[in-house]
C-alpha positions as CSV (number, residue, x, y, z in Angstrom):
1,X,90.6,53.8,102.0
2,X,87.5,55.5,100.6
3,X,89.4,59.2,100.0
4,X,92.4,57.3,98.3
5,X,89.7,56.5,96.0
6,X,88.1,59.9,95.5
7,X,92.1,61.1,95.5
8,X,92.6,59.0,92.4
9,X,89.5,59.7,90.3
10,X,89.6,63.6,90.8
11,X,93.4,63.3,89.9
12,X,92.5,61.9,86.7
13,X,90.5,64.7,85.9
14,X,93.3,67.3,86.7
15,X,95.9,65.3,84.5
16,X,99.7,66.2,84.5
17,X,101.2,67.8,81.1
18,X,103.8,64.7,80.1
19,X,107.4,65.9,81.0
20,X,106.5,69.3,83.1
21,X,108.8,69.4,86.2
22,X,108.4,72.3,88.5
23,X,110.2,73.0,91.5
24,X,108.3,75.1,94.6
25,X,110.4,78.2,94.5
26,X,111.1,81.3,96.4
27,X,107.0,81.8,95.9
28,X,105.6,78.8,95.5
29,X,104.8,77.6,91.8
30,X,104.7,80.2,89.2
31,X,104.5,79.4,85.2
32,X,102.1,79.6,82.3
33,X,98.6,79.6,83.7
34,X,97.7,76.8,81.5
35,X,99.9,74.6,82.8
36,X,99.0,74.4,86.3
37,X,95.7,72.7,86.7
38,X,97.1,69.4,88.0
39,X,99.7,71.6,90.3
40,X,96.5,73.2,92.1
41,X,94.2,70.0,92.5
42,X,97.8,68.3,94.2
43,X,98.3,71.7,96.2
44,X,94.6,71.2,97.7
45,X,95.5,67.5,98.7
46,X,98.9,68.7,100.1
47,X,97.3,72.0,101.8
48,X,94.8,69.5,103.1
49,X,97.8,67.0,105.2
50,X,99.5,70.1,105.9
51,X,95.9,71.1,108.6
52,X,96.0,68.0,109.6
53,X,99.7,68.0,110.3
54,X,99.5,71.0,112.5
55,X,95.8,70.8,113.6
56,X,95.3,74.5,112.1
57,X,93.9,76.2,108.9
58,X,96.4,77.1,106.0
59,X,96.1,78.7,103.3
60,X,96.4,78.5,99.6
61,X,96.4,81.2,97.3
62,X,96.3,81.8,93.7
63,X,98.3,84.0,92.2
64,X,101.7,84.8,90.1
65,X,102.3,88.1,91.6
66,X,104.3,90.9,89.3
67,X,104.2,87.9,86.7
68,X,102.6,88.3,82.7
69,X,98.7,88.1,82.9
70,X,99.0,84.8,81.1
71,X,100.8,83.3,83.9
72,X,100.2,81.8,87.3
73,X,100.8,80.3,90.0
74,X,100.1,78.9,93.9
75,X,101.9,79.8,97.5
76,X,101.5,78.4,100.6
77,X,100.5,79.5,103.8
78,X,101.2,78.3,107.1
79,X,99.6,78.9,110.4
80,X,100.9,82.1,111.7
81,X,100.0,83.4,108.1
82,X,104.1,83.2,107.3
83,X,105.3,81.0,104.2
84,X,104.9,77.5,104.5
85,X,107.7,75.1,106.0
86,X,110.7,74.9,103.8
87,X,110.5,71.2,104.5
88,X,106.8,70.8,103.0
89,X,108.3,72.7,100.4
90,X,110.1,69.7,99.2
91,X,106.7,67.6,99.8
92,X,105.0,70.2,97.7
93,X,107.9,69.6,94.6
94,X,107.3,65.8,95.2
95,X,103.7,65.8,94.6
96,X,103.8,68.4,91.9
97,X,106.1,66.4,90.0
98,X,105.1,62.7,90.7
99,X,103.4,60.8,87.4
100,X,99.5,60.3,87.3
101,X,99.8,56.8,88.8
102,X,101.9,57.8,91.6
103,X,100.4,60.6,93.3
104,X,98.5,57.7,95.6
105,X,102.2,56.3,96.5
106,X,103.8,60.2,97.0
107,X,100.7,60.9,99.5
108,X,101.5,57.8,101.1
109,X,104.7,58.9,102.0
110,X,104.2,62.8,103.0
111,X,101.5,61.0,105.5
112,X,104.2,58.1,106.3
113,X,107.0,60.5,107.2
114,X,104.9,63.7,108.8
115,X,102.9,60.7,111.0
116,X,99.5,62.5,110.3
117,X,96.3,61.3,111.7
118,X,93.9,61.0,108.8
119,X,91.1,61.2,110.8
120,X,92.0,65.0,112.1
121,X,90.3,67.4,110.7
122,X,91.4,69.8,108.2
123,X,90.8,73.3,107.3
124,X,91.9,75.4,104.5
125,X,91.2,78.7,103.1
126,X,91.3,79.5,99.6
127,X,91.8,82.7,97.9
128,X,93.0,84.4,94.5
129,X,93.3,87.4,92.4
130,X,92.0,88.8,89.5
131,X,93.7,86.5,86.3
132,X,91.2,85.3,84.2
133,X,92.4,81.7,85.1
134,X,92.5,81.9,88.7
135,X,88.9,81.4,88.7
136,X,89.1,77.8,87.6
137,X,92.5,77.4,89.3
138,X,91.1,78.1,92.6
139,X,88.7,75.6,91.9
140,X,91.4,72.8,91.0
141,X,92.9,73.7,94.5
142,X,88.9,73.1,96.3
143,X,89.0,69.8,94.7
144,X,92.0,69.1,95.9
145,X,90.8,69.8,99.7
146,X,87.3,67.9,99.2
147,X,88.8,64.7,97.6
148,X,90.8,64.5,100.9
149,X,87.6,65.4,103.1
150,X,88.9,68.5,104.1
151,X,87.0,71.5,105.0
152,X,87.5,74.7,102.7
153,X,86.8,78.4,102.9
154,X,86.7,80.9,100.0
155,X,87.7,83.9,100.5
156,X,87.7,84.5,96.6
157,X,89.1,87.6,95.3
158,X,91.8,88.9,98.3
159,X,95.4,90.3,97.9
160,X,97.7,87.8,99.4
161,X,98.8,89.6,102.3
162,X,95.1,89.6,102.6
163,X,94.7,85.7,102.8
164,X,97.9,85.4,105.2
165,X,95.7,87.5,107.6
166,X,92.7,85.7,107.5
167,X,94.5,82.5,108.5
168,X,96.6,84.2,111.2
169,X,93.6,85.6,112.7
170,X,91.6,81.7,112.2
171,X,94.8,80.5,113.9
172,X,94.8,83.0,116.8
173,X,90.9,82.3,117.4
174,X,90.9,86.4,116.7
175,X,93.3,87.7,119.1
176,X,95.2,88.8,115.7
177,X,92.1,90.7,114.2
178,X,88.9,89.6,112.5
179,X,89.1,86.8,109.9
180,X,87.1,88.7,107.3
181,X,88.5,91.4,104.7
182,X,86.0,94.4,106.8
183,X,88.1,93.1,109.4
184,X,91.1,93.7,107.6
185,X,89.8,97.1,106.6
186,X,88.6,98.2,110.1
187,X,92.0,97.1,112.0
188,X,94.2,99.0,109.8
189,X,92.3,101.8,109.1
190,X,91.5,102.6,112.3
191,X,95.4,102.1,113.5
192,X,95.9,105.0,110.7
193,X,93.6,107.4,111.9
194,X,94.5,107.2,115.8
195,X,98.0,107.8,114.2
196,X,97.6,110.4,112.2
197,X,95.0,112.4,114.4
198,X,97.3,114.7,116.4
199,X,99.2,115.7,113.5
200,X,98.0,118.9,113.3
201,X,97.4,120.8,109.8
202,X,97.9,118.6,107.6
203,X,96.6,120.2,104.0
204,X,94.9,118.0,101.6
205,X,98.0,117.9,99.4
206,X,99.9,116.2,102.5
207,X,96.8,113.7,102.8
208,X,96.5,113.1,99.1
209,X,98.9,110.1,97.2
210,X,98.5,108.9,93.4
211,X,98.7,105.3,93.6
212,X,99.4,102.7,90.9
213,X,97.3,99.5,91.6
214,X,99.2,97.3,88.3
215,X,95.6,96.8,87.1
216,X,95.3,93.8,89.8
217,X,93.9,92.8,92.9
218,X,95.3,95.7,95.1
219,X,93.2,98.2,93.4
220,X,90.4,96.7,93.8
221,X,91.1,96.2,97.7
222,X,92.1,99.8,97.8
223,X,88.8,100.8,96.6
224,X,87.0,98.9,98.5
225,X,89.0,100.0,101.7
226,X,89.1,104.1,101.2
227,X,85.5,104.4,103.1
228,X,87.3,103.4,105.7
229,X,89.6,106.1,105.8
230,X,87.4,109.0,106.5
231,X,89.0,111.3,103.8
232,X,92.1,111.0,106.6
233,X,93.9,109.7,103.3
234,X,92.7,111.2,99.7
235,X,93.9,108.3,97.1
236,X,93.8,108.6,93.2
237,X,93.9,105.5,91.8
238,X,95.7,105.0,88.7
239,X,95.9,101.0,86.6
240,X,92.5,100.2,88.6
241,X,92.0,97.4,86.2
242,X,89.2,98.8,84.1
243,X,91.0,99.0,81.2
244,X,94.9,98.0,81.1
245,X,96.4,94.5,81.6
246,X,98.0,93.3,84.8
247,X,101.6,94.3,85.4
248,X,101.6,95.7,82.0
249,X,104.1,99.1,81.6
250,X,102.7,99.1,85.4
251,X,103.5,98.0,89.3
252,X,106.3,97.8,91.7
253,X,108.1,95.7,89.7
254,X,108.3,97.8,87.0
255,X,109.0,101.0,88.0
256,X,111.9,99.9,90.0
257,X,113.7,97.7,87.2
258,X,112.5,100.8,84.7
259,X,113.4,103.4,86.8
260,X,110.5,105.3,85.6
261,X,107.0,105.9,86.3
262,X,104.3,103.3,84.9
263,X,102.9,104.5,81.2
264,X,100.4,106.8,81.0
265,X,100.2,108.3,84.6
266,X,100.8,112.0,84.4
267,X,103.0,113.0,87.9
268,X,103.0,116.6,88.9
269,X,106.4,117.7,89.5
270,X,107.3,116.7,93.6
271,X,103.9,114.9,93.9
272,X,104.2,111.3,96.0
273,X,103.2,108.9,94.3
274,X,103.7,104.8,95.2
275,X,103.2,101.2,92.9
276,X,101.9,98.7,94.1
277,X,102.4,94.9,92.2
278,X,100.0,92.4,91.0
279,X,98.8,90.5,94.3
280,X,99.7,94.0,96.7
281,X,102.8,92.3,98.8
282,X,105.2,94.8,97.5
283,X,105.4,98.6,97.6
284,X,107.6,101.3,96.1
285,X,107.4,104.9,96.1
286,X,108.7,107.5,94.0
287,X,108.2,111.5,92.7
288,X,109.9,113.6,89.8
289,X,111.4,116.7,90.4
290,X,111.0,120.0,88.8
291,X,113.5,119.5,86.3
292,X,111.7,115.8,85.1
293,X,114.5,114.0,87.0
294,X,112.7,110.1,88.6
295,X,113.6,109.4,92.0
296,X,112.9,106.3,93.6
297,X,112.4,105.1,97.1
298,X,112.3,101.4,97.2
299,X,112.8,98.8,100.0
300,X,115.9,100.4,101.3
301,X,114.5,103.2,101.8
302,X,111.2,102.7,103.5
303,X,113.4,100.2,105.7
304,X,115.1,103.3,106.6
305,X,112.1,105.3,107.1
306,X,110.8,103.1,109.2
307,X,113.6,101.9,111.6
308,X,114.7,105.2,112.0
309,X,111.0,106.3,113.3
310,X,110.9,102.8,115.9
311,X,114.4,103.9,117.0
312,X,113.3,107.2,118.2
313,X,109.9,106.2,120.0
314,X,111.6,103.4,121.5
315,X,114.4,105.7,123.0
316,X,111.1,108.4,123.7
317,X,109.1,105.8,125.4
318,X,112.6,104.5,127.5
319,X,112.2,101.1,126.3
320,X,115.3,99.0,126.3
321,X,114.3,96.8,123.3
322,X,116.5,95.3,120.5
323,X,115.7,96.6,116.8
324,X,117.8,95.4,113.7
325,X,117.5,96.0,110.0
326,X,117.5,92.8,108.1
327,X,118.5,93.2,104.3
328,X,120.0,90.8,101.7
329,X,122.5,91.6,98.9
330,X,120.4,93.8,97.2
331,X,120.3,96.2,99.6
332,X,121.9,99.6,98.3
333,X,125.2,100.2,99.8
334,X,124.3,103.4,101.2
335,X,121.6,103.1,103.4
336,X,123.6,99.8,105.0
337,X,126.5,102.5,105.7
338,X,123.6,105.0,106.8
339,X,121.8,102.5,108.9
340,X,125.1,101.2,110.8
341,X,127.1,104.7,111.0
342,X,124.6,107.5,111.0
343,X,121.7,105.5,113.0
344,X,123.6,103.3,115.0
345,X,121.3,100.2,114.0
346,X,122.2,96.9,113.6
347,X,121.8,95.6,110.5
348,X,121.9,91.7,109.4
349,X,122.4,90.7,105.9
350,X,120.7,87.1,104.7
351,X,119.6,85.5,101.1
352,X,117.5,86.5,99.2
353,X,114.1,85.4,99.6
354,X,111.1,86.9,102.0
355,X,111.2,84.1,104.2
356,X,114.7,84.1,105.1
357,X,114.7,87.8,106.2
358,X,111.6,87.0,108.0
359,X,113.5,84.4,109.9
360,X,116.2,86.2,111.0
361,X,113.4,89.3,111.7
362,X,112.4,86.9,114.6
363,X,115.5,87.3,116.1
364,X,114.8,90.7,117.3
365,X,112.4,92.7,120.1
366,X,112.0,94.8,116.6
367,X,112.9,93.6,113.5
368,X,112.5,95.4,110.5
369,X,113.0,94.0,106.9
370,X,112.2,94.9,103.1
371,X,114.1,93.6,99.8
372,X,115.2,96.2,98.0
373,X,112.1,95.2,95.4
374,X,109.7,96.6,98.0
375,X,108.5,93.3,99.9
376,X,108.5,93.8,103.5
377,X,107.5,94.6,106.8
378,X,107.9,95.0,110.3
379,X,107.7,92.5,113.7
380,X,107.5,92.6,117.3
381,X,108.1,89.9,119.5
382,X,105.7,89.0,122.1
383,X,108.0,90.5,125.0
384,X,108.1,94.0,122.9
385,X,104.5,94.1,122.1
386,X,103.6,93.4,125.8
387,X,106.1,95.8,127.1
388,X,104.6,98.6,124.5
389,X,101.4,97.7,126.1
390,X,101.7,98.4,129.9
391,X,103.4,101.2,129.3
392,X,100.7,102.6,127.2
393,X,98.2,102.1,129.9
394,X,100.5,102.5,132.8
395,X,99.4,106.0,134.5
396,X,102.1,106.8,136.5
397,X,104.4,107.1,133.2
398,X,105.7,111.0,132.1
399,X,103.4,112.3,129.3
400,X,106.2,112.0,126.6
401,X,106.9,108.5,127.3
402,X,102.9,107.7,127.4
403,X,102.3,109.7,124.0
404,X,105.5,107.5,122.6
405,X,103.9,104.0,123.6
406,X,100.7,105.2,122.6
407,X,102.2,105.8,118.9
408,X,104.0,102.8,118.8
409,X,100.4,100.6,120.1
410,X,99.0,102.0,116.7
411,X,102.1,101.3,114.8
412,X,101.7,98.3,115.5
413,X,98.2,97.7,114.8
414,X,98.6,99.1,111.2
415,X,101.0,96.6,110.4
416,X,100.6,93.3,109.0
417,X,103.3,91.2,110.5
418,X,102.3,88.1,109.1
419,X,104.2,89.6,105.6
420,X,104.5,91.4,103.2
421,X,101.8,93.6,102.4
422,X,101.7,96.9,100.2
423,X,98.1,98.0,101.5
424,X,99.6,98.3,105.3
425,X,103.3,99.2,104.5
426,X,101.3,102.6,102.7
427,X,99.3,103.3,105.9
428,X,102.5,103.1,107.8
429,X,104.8,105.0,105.6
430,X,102.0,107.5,104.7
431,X,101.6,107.7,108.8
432,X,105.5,108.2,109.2
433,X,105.7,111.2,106.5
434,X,102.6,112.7,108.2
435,X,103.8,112.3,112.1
436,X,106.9,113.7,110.8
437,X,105.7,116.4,108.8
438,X,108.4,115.1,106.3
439,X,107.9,115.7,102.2
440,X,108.8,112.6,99.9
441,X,111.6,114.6,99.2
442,X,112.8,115.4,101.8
443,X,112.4,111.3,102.9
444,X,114.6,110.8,99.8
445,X,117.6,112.9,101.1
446,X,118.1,110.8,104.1
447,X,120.8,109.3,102.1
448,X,121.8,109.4,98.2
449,X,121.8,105.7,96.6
450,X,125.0,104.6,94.9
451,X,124.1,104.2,91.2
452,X,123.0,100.2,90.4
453,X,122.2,97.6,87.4
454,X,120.7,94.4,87.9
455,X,121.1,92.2,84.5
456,X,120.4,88.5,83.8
457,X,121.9,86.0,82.0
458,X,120.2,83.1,80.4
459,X,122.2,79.3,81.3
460,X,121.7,76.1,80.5
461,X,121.3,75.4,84.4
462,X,121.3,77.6,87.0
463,X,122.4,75.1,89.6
464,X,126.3,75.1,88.3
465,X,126.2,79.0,90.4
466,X,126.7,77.9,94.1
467,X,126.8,81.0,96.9
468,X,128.0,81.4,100.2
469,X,127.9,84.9,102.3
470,X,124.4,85.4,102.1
471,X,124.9,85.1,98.4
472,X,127.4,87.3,97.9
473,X,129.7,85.5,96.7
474,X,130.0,83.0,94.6
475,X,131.8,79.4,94.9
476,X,131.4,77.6,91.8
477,X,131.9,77.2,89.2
478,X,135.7,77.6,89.6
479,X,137.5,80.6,88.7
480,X,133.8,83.0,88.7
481,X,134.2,84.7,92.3
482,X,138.0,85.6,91.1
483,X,136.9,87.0,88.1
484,X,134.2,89.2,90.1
485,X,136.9,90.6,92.4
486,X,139.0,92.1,89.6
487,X,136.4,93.4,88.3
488,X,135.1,95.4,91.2
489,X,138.4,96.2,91.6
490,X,138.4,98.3,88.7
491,X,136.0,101.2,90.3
492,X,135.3,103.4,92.7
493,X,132.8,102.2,95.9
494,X,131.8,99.4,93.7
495,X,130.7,96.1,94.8
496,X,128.9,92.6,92.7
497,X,127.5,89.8,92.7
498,X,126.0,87.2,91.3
499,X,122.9,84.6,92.3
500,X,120.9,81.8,90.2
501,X,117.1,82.7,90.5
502,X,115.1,81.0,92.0
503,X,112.1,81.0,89.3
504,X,113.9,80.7,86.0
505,X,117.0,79.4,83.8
506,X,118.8,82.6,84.6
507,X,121.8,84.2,86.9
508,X,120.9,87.4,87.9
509,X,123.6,89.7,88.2
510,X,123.7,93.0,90.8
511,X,126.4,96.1,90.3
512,X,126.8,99.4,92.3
513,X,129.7,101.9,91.8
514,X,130.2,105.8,92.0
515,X,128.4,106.6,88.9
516,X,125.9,105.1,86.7
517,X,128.3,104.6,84.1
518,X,130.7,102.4,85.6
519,X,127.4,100.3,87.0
520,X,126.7,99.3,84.2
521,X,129.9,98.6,82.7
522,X,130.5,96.8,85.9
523,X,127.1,94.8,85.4
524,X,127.9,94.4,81.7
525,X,131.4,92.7,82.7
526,X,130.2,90.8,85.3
527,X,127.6,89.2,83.5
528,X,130.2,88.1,80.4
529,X,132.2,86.5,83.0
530,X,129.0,84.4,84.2
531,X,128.2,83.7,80.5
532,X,131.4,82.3,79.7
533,X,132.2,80.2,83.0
534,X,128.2,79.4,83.7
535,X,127.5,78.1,80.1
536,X,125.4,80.8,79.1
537,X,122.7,80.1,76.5
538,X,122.6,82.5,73.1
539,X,123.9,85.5,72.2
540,X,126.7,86.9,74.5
541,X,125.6,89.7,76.7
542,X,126.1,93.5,74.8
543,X,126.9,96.3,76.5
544,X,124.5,98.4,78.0
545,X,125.2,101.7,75.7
């Protein structure tokens, strides 16, 4: 066939580096940018039998997250805008993997055992953020579409929740919004202001937020978006990307593994501030206190903002709906015991990993779900959306139950269901705090965290760590889980575990206990154990202090 052909010349100029082996991880692929050329040509072909698969647009995007500037990397997205498949994700692995002269015979197969009509059309939309390779990554993934005779679309410079949107909305033929980023803008932003437009007095200081954008892609939207806001919310933009690196002493991911604000942003005492990390799909918040003291407010807590907000317009509006807090391991001890015993909401524990809590979300009338890092967000079935809607526009309905379906119609509306996304997750927290009339601290005393330390360890291979219990705990190698359990047993409230990650050669491991201290020592104990029954590589862990 005529695109085989084309396949097999354009491959040749996207060559494979001899030896690289990649696997499609909990993101997608994710290493040094220079090594990934041949991964995003092969991602094109594969996003390209993926359209024609499901007879829809996907989308690719191009981008290693909270990663080093010099890195990179490529994620998937299927038609509903959520992760792709977990079975194309072994397709994906496959193709990235298979020598120059068999790509032809690995496309062969993928289109053997998916049964896809080659003639069907196929459309895919492209989009990236701002690494200085992306640019001619993003190509690499075009050619990939074009040798196949797929159709592509652009989008260019878009935060990934951004791109998972757009191909939602394709997919939807609008009913989910407008497949353009003013699209983007206009539905959230205008869900924000009908929210926020009965609370009465708020000052400027309530309105205003200083917002680290990790010198990436997210600032730039931001910017582009605050028009939009009619002054409703005053944002100064700190890491803008005029001047620092991406993710450098910046971003969600490093103020919550720092706990400590990014470099070089003066915070007012009590003043709300929030991260955002390098392609916007995760959000943390945080403030120092009069005394200097950081406090921060991370997945757990906005989950907990959030649910707890649902729960009571749902009881206000006298809708019998199901709502349930999905977390994984990570998830701070307290707020599952404030969650379950204070708030009365179910709560589900799964692994790590976005698209497993986003499974289990869909279980739900309401689910709501975060890691711990900041990456989440909220759904609604069908059934609870519908139900939200004729009681909104129902007129024989008390006023209190009409003002609480109204609020949760705009909820709704400002939130991106399709993922992650930091830009909406602000809008609704910042709507939350202002409905509520609630101050970051006083959001932060909902419940106290117990003190934690996550550590890794570097192994030869990761694989020899096998979990069961949504990870938390640990069946091989032999004797490790024992080993765990004494040590927990050693402190007060305290709970570990341990997990190979799913990007590098490394275990991580997670302690909480009653005080810092014994966190750490917990974390530092823990992870010798992994070192000496995982085979860990180098020098052997020191303690923390």
């Amino acid at each position: 066939m005529a695109q085989f052909q084309e396949v097999l010349k354009q491959s040749a100029l996207h060559p494979k580096p001899a030896g690289l082996v990649l696997q499609y991880g909990t993101s997608g692929f994710r290493t040094n940018a220079k090594q990934l050329d041949h991964i995003m040509f092969r991602m094109g072909l594969l996003a390209t039998l993926r359209s024609k698969k499901t007879k829809a647009t996907i989308g690719v995007m191009v981008t290693a997250s909270h990663n080093p500037e010099e890195d990179n990397g490529v994620k998937l997205i299927d038609p509903m805008g959520e992760m792709v498949t977990q079975d194309w994700e072994e397709h994906a692995t496959q193709l990235a993997n298979a020598d120059q002269e068999d790509v032809l015979t690995v496309l062969k197969n993928i289109i053997e055992k998916e049964a896809i009509n080659m003639s069907q059309e196929a459309n895919v939309f492209v989009g990236k953020d701002t690494r200085s390779s992306s640019a001619s990554l993003s190509q690499a993934v075009l050619d990939g579409v074009s040798a196949l005779g797929g159709h592509s679309k652009d989008y260019g410079l878009v935060t990934t929740p951004q791109l998972h949107y757009m191909v939602c909305c394709q997919n939807t033929q609008g009913k989910y919004g407008e497949a353009t980023v003013e699209g983007y803008y206009t539905k959230f932003c205008q869900a924000f202001i009908q929210l926020t437009k009965n609370t009465s007095n708020r000052t400027d200081d309530q309105k205003h937020l200083c917002l680290d954008g990790a010198n990436g892609i997210g600032a730039l939207k931001v910017r582009e978006m605050e028009s939009h806001l009619k002054k409703e919310l005053q944002i100064s933009l700190n890491n803008d990307g005029s001047k620092g690196r991406l993710n450098h002493q910046c971003g969600a991911d490093y103020v919550k593994v720092q706990q400590k604000p990014p470099t070089g942003i003066k915070i007012n005492p009590g003043e709300r501030c929030c991260s955002f990390d390098g392609d916007a799909d995760r959000i943390v918040y945080y403030y120092t206190d009069s005394e200097g003291t950081f406090h921060l407010l991370d997945g757990d807590k906005m989950a907990t903002l959030i649910s707890t907000f649902l729960k009571e317009l749902l009881t206000q509006a006298g809708l019998d709906l199901k709502i349930a807090v999905v977390q994984t391991a990570y998830a701070n001890g307290s707020s599952t015991h404030y969650l379950e015993n204070t708030m009365k909401v179910l709560v589900r524990c799964t692994k790590t990993g976005v698209k497993h809590l986003h499974h289990v979300a869909q279980e739900f009338d309401v689910g709501v779900y975060f890691e711990a890092n900041g990456h989440g967000t909220v759904l609604f079935s069908k059934a609870a959306e519908e139900k939200i809607q004729q009681l909104a526009e129902d007129t024989n309905v008390n006023d209190k139950r009409k003002k609480a379906a109204l609020l949760l119609r705009n909820t709704i509306n400002v939130i991106n269901q399709t993922v992650g996304d930091a830009i909406s997750d602000m809008l609704l927290i910042e709507a939350i705090l202002a409905i509520k009339g609630m101050t970051i601290q006083q959001w932060d005393t909902i419940y106290t965290d117990l003190p934690n330390r996550q550590l890794k360890v570097k192994v030869a291979d990761r694989r020899v760590i096998d979990t069961t219990d949504a990870e938390r705990r640990a069946v091989t190698p032999a004797g490790l889980q024992e080993a765990i359990d004494n040590l927990v047993k050693k402190y007060r409230q305290a709970r570990s575990f341990v997990r190979p990650s799913g990007t590098e050669d490394v275990v991580r491991v997670y302690a909480e206990a009653d005080t810092q201290e014994s966190a750490d020592a917990l974390a530092h104990e823990v992870s010798l154990a992994v070192y000496r029954l995982a085979g860990g590589v180098g020098d052997e862990p020191k303690p923390l202090h």
